[in-house]
FILORO-374896 format. One record per atom (N, C-alpha, C, O): residue in three letters; x negated, y negated, z. Coordinates in steps of 0.05 Angstrom, whole numbers, padded with zeros to 5 digits, always signed. Last residue first. Example, Ala and Ser with C-alpha at 12.3 -4.5 7.8 and 13.67 -1.06 7.14 Angstrom:
// residues 2
SER-00257+00045+00142
SER-00273+00021+00143
SER-00258-00001+00157
SER-00268-00023+00161
ALA-00264+00114+00156
ALA-00246+00090+00156
ALA-00264+00066+00156
ALA-00285+00066+00169
END
This chain:
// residues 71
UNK-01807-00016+01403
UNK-01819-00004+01424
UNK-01805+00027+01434
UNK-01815+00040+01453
UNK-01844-00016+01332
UNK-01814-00020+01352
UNK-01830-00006+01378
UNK-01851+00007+01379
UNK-01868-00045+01284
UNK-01875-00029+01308
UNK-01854-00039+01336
UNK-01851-00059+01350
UNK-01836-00078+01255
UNK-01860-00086+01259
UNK-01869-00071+01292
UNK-01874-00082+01314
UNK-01840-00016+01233
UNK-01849-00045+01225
UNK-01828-00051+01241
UNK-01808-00037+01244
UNK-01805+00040+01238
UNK-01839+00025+01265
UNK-01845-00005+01261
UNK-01853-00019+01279
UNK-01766+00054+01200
UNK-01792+00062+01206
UNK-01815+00059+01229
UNK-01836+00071+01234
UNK-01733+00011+01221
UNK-01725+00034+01236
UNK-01753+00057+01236
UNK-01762+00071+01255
UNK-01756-00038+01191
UNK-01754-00036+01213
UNK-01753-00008+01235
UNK-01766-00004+01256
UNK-01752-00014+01135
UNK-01775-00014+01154
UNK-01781-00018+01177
UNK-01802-00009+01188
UNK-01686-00007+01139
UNK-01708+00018+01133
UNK-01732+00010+01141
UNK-01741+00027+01157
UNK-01682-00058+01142
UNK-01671-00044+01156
UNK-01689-00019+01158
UNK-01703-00013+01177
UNK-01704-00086+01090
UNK-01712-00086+01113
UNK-01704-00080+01141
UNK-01714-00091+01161
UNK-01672-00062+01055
UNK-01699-00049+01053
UNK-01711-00061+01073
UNK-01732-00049+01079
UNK-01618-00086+01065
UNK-01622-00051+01066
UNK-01657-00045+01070
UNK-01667-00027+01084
UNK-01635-00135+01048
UNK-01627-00131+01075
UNK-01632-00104+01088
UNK-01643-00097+01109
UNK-01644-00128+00993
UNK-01665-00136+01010
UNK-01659-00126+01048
UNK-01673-00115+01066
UNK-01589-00116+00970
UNK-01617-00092+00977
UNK-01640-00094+00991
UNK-01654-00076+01000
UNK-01560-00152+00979
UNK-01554-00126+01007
UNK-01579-00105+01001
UNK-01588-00087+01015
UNK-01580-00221+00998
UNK-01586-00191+00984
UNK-01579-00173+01002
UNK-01583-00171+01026
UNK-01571-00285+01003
UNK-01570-00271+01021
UNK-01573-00239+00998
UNK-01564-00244+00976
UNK-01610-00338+00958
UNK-01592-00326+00986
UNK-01591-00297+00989
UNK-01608-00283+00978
UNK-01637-00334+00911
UNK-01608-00352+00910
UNK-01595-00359+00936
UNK-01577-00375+00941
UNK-01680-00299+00915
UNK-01678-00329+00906
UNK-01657-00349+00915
UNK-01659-00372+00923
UNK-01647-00256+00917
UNK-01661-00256+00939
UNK-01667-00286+00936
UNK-01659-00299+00954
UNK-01629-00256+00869
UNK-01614-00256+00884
UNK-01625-00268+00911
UNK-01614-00285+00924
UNK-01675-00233+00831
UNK-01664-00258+00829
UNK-01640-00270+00850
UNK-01633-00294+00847
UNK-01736-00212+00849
UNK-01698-00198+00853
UNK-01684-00231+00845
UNK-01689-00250+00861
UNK-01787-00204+00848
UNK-01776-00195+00823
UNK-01746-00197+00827
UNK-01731-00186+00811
UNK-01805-00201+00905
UNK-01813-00218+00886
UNK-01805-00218+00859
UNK-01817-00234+00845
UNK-01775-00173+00935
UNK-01765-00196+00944
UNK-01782-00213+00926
UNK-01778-00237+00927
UNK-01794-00120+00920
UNK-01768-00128+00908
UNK-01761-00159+00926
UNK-01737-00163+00929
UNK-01845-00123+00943
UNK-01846-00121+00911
UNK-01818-00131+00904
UNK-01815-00148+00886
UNK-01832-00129+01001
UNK-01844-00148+00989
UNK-01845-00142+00954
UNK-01845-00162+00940
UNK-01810-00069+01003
UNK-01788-00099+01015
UNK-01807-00118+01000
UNK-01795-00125+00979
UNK-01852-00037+00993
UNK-01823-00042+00977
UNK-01810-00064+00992
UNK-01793-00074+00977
UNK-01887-00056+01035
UNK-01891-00062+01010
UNK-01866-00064+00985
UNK-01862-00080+00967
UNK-01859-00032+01077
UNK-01865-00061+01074
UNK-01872-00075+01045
UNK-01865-00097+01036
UNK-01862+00020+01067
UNK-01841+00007+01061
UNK-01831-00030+01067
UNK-01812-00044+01065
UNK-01917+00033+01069
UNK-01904+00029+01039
UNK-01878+00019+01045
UNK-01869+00006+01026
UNK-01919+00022+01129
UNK-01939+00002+01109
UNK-01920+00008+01067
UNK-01915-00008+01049
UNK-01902+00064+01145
UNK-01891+00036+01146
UNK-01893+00011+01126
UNK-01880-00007+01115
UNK-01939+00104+01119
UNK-01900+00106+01119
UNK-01888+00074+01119
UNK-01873+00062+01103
UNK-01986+00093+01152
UNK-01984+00086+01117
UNK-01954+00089+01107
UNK-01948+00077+01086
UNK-01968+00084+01205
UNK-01977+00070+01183
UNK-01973+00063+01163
UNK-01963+00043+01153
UNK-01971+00148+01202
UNK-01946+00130+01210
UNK-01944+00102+01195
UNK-01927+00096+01178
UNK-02010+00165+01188
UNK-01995+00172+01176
UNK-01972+00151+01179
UNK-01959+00141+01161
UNK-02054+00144+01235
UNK-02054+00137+01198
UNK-02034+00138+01187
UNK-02029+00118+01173
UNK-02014+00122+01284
UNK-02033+00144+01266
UNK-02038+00132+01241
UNK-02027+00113+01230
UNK-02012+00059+01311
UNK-02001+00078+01303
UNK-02027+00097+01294
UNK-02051+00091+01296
UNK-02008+00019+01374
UNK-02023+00032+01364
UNK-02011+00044+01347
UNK-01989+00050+01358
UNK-02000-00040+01410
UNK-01990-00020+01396
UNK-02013-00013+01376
UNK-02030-00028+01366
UNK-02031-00059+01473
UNK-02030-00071+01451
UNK-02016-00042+01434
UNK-02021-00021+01445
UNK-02042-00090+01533
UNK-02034-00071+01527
UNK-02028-00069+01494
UNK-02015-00090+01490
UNK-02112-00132+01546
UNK-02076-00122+01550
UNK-02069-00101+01538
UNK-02088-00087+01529
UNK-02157-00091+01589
UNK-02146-00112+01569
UNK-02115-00103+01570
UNK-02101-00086+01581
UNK-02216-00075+01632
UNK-02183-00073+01616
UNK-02173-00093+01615
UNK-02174-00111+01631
UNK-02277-00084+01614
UNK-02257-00073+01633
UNK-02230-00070+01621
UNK-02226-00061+01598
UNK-02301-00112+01565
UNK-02300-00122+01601
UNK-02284-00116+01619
UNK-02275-00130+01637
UNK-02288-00095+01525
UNK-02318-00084+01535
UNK-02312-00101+01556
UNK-02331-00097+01571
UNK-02231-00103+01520
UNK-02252-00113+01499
UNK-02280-00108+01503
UNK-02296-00117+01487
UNK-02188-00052+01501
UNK-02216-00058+01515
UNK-02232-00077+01503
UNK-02243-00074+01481
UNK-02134-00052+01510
UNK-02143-00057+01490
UNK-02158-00062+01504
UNK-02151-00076+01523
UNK-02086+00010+01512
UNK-02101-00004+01533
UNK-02128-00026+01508
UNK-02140-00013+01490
UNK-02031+00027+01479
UNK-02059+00038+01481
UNK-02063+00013+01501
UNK-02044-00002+01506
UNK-01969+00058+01460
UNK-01988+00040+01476
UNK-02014+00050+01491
UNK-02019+00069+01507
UNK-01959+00086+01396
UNK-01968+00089+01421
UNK-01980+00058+01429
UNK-01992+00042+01415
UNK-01923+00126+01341
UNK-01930+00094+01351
UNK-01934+00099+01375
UNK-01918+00115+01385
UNK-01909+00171+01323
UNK-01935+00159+01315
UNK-01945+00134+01319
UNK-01965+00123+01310
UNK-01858+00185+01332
UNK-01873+00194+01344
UNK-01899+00180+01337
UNK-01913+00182+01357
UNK-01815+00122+01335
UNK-01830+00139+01317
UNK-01853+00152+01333
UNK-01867+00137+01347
END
């Protein structure tokens, strides 16, 4: 995703490790589709029982979004 970057993490003593960065926008894309995977893994009775092809699907889609920020 164009909106994910490796940044340099300073802690004020020179250079730090390398750490992921996104935009706002990117983010907030990821961030709702984390949230739809967590709303329907609390309401799905299936997801309870074992295995879900909607849960699976909706954590496909956030993955491919950037969660948990791909390289």
């Amino acid at each position: 995703m164009s909106g994910v970057r490796w940044e340099q993490h300073d802690g004020g003593y020179g250079s730090g490790p390398m750490q992921v960065a996104a935009d706002s926008s990117t983010f907030s894309v990821v961030r709702q589709a984390y949230a739809a995977l967590l709303e329907h893994g609390t309401s799905c009775q299936t997801c309870r029982e074992g295995y879900c092809e909607t849960a699976d699907a909706l954590y496909d889609a956030w993955r491919d979004m950037g969660g948990p920020w791909k390289n």
